[in-house]
Residue frames as a rotation matrix with the C-alpha (Angstrom) as fourth column:
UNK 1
0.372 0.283 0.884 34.73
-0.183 0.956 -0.230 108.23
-0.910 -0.076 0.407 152.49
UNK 2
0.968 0.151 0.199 35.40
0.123 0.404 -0.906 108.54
-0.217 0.902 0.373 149.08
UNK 3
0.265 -0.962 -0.067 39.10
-0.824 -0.190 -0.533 109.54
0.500 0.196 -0.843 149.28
UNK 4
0.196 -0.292 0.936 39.26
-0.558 0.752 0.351 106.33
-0.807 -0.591 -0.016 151.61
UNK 5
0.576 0.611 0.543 38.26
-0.107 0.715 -0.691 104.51
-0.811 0.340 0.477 148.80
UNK 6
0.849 -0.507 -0.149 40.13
-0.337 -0.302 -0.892 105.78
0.407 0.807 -0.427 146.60
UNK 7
0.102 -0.992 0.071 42.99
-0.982 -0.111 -0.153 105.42
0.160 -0.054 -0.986 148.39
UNK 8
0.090 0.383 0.919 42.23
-0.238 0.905 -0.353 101.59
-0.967 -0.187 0.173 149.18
UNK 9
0.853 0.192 0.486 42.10
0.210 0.727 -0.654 100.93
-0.479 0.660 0.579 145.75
UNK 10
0.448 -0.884 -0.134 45.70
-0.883 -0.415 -0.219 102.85
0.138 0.217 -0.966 144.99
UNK 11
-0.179 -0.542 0.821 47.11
-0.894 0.438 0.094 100.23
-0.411 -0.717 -0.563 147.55
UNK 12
0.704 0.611 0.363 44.93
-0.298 0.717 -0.630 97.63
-0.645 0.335 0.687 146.21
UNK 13
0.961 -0.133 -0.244 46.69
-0.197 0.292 -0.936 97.86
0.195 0.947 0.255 142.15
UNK 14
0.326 -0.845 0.424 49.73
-0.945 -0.284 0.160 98.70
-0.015 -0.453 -0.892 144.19
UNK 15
-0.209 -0.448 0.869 50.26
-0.709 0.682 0.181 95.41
-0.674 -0.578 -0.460 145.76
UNK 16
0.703 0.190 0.685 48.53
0.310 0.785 -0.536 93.52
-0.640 0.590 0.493 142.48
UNK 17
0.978 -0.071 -0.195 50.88
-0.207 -0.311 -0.927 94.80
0.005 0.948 -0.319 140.40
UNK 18
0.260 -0.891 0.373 53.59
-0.966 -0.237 0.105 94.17
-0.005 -0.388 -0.922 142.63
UNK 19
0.332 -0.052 0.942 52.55
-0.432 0.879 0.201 90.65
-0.839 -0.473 0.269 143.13
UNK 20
0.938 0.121 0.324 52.44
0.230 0.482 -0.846 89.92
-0.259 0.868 0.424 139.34
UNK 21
0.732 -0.680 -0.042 56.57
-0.271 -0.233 -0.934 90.96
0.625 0.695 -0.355 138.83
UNK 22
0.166 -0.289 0.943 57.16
-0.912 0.318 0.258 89.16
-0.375 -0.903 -0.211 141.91
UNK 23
0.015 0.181 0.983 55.29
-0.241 0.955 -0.172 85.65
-0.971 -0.234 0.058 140.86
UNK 24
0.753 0.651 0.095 54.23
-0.071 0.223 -0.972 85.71
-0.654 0.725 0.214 137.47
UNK 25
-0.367 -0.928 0.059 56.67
-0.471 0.240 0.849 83.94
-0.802 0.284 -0.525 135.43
UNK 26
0.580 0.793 0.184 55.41
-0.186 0.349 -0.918 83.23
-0.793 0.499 0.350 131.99
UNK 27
-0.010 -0.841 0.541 56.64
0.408 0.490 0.770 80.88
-0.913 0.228 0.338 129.73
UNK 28
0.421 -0.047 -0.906 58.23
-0.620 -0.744 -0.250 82.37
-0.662 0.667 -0.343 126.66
UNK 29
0.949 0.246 0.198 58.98
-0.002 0.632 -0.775 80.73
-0.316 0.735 0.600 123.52
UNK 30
0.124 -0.991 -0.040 62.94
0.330 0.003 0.944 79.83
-0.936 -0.131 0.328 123.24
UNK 31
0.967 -0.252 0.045 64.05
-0.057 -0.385 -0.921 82.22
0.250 0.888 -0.386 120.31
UNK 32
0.671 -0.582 -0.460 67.36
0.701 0.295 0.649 80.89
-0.242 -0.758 0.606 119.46
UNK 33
0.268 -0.728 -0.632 70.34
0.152 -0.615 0.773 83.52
-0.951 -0.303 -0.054 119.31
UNK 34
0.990 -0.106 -0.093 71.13
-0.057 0.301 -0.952 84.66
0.128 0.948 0.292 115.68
UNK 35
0.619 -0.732 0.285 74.18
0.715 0.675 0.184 83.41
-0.327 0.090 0.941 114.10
UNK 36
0.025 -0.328 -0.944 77.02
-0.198 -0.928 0.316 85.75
-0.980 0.179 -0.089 113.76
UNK 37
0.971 -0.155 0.183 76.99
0.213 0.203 -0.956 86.04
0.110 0.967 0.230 109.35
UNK 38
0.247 -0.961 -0.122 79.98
0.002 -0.126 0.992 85.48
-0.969 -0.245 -0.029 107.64
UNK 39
-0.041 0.159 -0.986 81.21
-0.835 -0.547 -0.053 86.55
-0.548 0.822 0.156 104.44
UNK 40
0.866 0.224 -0.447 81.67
-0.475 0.647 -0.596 84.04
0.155 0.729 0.667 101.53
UNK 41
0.172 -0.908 0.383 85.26
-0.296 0.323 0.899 83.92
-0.940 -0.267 -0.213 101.39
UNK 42
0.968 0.226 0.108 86.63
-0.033 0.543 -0.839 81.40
-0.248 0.809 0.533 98.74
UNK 43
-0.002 -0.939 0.344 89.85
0.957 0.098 0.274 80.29
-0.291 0.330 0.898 96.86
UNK 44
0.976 -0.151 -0.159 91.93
-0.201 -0.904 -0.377 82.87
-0.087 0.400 -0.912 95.56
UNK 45
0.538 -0.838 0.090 95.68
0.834 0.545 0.089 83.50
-0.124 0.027 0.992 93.86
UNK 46
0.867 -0.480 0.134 98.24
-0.482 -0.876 -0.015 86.27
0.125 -0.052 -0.991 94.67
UNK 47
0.493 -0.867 0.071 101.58
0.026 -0.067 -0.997 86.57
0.870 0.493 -0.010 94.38
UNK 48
0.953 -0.299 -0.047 104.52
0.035 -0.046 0.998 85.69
-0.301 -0.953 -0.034 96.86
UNK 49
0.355 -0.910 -0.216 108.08
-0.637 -0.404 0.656 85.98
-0.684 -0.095 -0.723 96.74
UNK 50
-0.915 -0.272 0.299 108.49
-0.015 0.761 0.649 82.35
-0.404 0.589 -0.700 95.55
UNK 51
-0.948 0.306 0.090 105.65
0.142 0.152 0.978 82.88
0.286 0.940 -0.188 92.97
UNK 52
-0.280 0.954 0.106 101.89
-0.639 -0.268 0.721 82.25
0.716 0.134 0.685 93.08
UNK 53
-0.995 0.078 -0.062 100.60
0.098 0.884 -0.457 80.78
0.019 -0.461 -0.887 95.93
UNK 54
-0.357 0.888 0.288 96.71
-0.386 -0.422 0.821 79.78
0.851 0.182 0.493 96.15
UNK 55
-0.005 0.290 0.957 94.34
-0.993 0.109 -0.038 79.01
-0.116 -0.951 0.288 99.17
UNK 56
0.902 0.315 -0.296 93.83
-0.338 0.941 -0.029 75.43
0.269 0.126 0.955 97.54
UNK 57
-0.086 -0.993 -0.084 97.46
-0.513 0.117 -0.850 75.28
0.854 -0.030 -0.519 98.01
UNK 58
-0.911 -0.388 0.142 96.86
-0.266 0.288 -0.920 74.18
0.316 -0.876 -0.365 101.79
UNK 59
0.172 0.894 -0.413 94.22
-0.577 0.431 0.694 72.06
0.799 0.119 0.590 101.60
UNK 60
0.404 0.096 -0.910 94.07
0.280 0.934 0.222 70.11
0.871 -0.344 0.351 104.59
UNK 61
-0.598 -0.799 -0.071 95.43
0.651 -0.432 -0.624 72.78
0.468 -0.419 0.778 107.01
UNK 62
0.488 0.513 -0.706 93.85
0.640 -0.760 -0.110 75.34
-0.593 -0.398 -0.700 109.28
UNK 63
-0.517 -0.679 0.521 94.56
0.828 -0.551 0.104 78.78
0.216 0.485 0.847 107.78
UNK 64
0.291 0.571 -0.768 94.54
0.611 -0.728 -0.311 82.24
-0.737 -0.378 -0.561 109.04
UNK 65
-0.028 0.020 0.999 94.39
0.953 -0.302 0.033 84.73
0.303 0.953 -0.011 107.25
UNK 66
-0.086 0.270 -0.959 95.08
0.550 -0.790 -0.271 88.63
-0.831 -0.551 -0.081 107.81
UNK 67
0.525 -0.059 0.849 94.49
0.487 -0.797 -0.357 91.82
0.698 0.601 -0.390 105.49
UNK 68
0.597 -0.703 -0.387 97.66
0.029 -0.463 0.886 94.46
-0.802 -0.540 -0.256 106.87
UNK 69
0.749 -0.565 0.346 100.52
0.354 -0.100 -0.930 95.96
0.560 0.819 0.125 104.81
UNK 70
0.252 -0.706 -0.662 104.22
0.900 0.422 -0.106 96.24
0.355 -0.569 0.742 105.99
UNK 71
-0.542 -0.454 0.708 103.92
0.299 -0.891 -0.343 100.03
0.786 0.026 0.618 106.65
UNK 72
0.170 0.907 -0.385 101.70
0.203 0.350 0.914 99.67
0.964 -0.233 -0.125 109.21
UNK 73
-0.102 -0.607 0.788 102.72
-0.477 -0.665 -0.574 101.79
0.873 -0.435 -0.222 112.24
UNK 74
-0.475 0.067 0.878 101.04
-0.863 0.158 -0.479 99.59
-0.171 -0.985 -0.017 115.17
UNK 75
0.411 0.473 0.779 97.94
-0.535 0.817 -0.214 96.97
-0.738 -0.329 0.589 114.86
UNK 76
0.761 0.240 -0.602 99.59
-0.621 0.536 -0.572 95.29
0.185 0.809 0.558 112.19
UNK 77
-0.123 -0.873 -0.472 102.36
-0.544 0.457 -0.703 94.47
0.830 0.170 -0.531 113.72
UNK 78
-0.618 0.101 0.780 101.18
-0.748 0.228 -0.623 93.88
-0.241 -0.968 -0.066 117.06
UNK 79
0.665 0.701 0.258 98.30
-0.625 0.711 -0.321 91.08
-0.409 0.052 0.911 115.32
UNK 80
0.731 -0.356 -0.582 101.31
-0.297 0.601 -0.742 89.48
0.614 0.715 0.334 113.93
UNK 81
-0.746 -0.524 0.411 103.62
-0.580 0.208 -0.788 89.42
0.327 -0.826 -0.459 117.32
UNK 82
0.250 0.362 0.898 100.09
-0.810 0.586 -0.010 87.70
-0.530 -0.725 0.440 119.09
UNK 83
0.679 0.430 -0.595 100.53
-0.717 0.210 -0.665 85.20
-0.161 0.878 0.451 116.00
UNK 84
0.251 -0.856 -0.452 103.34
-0.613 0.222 -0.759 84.03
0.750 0.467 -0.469 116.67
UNK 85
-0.565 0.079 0.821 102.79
-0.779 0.277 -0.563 83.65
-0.272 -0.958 -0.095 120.08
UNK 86
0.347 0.861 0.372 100.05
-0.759 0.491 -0.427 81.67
-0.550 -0.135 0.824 119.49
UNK 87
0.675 0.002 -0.738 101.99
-0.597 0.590 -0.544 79.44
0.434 0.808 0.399 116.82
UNK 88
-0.099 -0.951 0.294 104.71
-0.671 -0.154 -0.725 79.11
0.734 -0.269 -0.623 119.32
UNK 89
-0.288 0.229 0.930 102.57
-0.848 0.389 -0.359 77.15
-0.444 -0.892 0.082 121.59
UNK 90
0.669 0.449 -0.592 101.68
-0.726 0.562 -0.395 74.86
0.155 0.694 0.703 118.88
UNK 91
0.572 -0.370 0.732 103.03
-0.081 0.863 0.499 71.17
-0.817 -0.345 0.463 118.73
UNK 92
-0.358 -0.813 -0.458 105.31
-0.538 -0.222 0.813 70.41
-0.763 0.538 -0.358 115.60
UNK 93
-0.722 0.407 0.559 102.98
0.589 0.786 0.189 68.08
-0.363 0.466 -0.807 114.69
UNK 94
0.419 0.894 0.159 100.29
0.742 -0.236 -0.627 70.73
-0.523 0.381 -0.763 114.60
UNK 95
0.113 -0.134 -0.984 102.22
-0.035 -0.991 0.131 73.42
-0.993 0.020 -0.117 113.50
UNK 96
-0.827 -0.529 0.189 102.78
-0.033 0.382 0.924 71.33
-0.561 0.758 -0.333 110.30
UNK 97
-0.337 0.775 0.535 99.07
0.941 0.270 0.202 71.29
0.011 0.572 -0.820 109.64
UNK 98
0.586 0.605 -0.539 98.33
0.520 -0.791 -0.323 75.13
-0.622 -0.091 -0.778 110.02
UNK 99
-0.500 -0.599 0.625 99.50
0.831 -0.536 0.151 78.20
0.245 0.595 0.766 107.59
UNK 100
0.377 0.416 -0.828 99.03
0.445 -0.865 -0.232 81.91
-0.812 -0.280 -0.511 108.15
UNK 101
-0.054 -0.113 0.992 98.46
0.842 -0.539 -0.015 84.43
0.537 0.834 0.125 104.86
UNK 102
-0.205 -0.446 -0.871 99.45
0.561 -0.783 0.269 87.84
-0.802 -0.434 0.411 105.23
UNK 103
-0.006 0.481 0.877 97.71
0.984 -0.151 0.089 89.36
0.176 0.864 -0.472 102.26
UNK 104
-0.493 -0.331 -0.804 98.58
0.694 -0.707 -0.135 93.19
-0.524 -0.625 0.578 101.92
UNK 105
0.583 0.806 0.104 96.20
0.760 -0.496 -0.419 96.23
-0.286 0.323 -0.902 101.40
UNK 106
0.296 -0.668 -0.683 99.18
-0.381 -0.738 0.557 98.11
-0.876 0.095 -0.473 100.10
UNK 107
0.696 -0.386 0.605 99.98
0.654 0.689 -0.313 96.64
-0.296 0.613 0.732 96.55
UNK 108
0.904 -0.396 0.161 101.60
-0.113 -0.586 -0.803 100.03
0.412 0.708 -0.574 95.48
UNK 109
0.440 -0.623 0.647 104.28
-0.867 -0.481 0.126 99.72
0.233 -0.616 -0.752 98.16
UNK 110
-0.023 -0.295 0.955 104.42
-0.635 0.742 0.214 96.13
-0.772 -0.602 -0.204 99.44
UNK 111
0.283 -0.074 -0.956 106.23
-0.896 0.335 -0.291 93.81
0.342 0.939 0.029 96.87
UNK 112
0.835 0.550 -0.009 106.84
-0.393 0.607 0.691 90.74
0.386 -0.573 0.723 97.58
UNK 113
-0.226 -0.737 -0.637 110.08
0.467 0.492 -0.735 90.50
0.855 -0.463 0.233 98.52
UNK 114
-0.598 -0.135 0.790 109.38
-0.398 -0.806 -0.439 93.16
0.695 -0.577 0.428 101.30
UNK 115
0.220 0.799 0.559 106.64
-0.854 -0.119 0.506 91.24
0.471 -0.589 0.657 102.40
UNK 116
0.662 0.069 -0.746 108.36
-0.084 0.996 0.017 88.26
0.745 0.051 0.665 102.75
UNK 117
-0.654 -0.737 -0.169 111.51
0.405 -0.153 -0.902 89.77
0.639 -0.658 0.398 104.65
UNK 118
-0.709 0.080 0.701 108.86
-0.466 -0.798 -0.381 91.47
0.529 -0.597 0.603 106.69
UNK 119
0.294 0.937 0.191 106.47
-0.800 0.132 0.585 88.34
0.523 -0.325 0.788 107.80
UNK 120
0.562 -0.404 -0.722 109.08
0.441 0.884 -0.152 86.12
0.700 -0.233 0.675 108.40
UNK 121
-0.386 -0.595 0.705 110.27
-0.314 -0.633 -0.707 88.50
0.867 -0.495 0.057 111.19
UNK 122
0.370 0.770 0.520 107.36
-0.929 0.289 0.233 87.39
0.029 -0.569 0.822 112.96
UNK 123
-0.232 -0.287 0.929 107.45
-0.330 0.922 0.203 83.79
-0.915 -0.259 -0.309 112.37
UNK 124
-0.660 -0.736 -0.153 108.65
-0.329 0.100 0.939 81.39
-0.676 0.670 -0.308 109.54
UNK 125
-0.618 0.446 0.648 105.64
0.667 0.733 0.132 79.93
-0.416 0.514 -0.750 108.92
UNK 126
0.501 0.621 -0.603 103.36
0.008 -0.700 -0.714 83.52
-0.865 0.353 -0.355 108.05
UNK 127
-0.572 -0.256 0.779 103.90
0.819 -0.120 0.561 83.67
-0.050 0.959 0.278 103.72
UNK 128
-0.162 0.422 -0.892 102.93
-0.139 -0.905 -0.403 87.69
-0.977 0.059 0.205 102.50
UNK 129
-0.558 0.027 0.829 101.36
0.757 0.425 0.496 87.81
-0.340 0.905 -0.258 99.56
UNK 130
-0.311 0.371 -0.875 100.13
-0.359 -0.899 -0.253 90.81
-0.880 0.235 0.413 97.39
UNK 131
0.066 0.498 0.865 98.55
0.932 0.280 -0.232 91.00
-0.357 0.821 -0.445 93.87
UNK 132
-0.651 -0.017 0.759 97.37
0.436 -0.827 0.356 94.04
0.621 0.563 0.546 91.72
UNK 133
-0.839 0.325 0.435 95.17
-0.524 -0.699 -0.487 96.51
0.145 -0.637 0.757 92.98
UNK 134
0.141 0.874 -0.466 91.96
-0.931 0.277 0.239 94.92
0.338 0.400 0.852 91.39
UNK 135
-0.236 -0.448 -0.862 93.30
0.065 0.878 -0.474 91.33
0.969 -0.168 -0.179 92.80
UNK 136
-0.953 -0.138 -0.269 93.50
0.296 -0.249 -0.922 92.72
0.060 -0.959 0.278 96.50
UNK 137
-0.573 0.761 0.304 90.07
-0.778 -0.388 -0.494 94.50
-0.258 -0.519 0.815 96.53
UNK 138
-0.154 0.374 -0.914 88.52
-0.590 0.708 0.389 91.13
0.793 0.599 0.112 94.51
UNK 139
-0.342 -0.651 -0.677 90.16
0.462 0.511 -0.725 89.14
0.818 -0.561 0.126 97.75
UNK 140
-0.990 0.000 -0.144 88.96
0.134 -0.365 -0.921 91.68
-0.053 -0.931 0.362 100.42
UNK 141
-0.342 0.919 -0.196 85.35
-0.874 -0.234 0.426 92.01
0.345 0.317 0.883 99.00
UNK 142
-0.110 0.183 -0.977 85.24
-0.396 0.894 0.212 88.45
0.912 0.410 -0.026 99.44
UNK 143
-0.162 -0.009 -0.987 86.25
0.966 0.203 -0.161 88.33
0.201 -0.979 -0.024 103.12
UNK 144
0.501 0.847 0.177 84.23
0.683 -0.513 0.520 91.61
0.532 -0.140 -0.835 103.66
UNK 145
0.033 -0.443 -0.896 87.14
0.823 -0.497 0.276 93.55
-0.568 -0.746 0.348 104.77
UNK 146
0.907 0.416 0.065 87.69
0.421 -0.903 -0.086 97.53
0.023 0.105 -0.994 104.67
UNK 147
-0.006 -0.990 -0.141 90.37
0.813 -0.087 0.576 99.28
-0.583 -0.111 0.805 103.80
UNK 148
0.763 0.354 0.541 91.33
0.578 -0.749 -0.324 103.02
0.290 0.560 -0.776 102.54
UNK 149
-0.347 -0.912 0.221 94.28
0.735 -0.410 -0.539 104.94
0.583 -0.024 0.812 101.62
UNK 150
0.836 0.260 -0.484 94.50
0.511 -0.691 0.512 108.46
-0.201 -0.675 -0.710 104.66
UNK 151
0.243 -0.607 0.757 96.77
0.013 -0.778 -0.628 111.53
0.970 0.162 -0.181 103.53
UNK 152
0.868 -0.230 -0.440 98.89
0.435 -0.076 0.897 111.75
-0.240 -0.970 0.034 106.35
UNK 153
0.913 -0.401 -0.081 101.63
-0.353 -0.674 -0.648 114.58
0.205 0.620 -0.757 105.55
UNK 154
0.118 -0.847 0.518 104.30
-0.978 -0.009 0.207 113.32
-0.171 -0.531 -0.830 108.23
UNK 155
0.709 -0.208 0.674 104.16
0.201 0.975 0.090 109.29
-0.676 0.072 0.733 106.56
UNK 156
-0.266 -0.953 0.146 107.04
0.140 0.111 0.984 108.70
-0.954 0.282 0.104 104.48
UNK 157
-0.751 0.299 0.589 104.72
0.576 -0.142 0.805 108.21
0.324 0.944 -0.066 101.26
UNK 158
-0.929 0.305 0.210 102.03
-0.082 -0.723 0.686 110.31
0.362 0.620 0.696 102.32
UNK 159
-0.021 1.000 -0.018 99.67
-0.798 -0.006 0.603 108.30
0.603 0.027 0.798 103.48
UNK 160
-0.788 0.119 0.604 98.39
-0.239 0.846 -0.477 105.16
-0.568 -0.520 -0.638 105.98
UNK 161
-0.577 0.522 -0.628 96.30
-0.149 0.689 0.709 102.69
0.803 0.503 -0.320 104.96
UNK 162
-0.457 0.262 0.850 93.38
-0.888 -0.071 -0.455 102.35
-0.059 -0.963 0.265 107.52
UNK 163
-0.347 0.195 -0.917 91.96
-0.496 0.792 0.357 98.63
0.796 0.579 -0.178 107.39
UNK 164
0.552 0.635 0.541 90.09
-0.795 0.204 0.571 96.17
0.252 -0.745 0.617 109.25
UNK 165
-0.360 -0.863 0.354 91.96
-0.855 0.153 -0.496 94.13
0.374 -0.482 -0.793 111.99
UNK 166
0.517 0.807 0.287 90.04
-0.813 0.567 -0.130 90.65
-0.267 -0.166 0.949 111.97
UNK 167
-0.440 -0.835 -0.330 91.72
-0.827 0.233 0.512 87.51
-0.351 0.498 -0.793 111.66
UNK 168
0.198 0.756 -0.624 90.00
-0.980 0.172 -0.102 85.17
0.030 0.631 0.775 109.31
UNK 169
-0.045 -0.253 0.967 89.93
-0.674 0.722 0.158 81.37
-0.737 -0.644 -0.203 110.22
UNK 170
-0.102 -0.007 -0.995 90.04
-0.985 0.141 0.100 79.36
0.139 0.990 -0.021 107.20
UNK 171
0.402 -0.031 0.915 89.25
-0.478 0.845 0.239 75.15
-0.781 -0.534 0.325 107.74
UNK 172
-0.359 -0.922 0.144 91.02
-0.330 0.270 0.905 72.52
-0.873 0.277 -0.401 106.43
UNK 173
-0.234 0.465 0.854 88.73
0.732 0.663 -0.160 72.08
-0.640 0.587 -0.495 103.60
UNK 174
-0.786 -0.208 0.582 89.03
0.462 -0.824 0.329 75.72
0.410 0.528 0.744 102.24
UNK 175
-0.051 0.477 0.877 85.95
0.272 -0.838 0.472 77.41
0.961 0.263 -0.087 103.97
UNK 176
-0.567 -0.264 0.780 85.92
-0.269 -0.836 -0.479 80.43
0.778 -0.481 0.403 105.83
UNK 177
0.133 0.531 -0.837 84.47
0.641 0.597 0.481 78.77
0.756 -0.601 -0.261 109.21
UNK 178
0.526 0.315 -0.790 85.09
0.850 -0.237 0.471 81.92
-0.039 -0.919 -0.393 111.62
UNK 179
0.194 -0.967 0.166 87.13
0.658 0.003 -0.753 84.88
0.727 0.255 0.637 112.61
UNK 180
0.208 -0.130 -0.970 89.12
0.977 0.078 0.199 86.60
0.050 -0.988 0.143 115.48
UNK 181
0.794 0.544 -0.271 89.74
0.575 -0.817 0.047 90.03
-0.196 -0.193 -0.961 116.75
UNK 182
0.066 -0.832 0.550 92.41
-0.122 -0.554 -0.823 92.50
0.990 -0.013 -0.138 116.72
UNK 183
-0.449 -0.739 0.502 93.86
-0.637 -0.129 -0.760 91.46
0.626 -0.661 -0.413 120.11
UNK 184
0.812 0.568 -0.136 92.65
-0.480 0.781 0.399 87.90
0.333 -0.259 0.907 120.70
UNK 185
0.412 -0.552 0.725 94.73
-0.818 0.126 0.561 86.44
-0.401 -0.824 -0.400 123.55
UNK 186
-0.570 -0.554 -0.607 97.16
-0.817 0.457 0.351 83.92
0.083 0.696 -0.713 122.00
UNK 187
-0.888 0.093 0.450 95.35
-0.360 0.468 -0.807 81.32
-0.285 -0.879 -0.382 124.09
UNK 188
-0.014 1.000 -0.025 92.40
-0.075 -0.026 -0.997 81.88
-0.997 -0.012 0.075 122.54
UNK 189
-0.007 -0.149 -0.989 93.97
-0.984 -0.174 0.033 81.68
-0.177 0.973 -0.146 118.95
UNK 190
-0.899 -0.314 -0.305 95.60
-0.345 0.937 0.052 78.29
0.270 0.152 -0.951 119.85
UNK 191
-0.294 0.755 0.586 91.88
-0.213 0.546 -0.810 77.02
-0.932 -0.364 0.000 121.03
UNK 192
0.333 0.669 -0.665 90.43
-0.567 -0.421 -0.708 78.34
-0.753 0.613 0.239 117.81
UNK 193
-0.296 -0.474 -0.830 93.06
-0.829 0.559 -0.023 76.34
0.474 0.681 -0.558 115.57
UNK 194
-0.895 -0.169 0.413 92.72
-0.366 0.807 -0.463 73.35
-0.255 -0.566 -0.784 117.75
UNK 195
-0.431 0.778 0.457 89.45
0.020 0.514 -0.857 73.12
-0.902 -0.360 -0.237 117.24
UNK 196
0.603 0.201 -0.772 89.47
-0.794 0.057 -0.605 73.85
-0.077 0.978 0.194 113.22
UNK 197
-0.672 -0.635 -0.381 92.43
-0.713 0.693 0.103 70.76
0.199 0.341 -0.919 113.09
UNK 198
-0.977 -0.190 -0.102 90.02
-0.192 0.981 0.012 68.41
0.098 0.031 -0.995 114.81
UNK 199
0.021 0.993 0.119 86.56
-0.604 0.107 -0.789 68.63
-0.796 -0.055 0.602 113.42
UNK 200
-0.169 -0.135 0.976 85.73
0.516 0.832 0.204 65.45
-0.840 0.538 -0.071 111.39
């Protein structure tokens, strides 16, 4: 009798326990999603071929921004081939309101002519711009990016530069409103501008 019982109530918690992850739907308070953080950002001035250029410089403009230096054996070039793509689909009208900084994590190497004959390979509108050392890490602190020289015997100087592969979305009022991956579909670049040109 008593193993009946026993088993009777087994079956019993069984079937209450089932019911309750069946029916029992209980309302939960809507916690909403955190926001991804973004660094500060902020104005800043570095050096291009034709002189100083600053971010205030292109007020009114979308602006991307990358961190990447012209020795750069793969993702740098390849985030600067989707770039283009992605400017390429652009109207003439919009391309006139957007600019793209190239900002290298190589000052010892990348001067600015070099960077200039090397971003305009890509497309005319990308301007490279370097600084001193202390300038560049001032500038990457700011947009939270990573970078660090790697002994590498078989590089020409010695070393790569390993660095983070984010592009940085800049609105037409100078702040740092977002930024994209290392291999964000052009498609998805041209949304992202589109939709920094036409918030009020």
């Amino acid at each position: 009798m008593s193993e009946r019982l026993l088993l009777a109530v087994v079956v019993l918690l069984v079937a209450l326990v089932t019911g309750l992850g069946l029916f029992w739907n209980p309302e939960l308070p809507e916690r909403p999603l955190p926001a991804a953080i973004l660094p500060a950002g902020g104005d800043f001035t570095l050096s291009s071929a034709n002189g100083p250029v600053a971010l205030t410089d292109y007020r009114g403009k979308a602006v991307l921004i990358y961190f990447g230096y012209t020795y750069c054996p793969d993702i740098c070039p390849t985030s600067l081939a989707a770039t283009a793509a992605s400017l390429n689909q652009l109207s003439a009208e919009e391309l006139a309101r957007v600019a793209v900084i190239f900002i290298s994590v190589d000052p010892k190497r990348d001067t600015p002519a070099r960077l200039k004959e090397y971003v305009e390979f890509f497309h005319p509108a990308i301007v490279g711009l370097t600084g001193t050392a202390e300038e560049v890490a001032e500038v990457g602190r700011r947009y939270g990016i990573f970078y660090a020289e790697q002994k590498v015997e078989t590089a020409g100087d010695g070393y790569v530069v390993d660095h983070s592969s984010d592009t940085y979305v800049i609105a037409p009022d100078g702040r740092l409103v977002g930024k994209l991956p290392h291999g964000a579909a052009a498609e998805q670049v041209v949304a992202e501008i589109r939709k920094v040109l036409n918030q009020p």
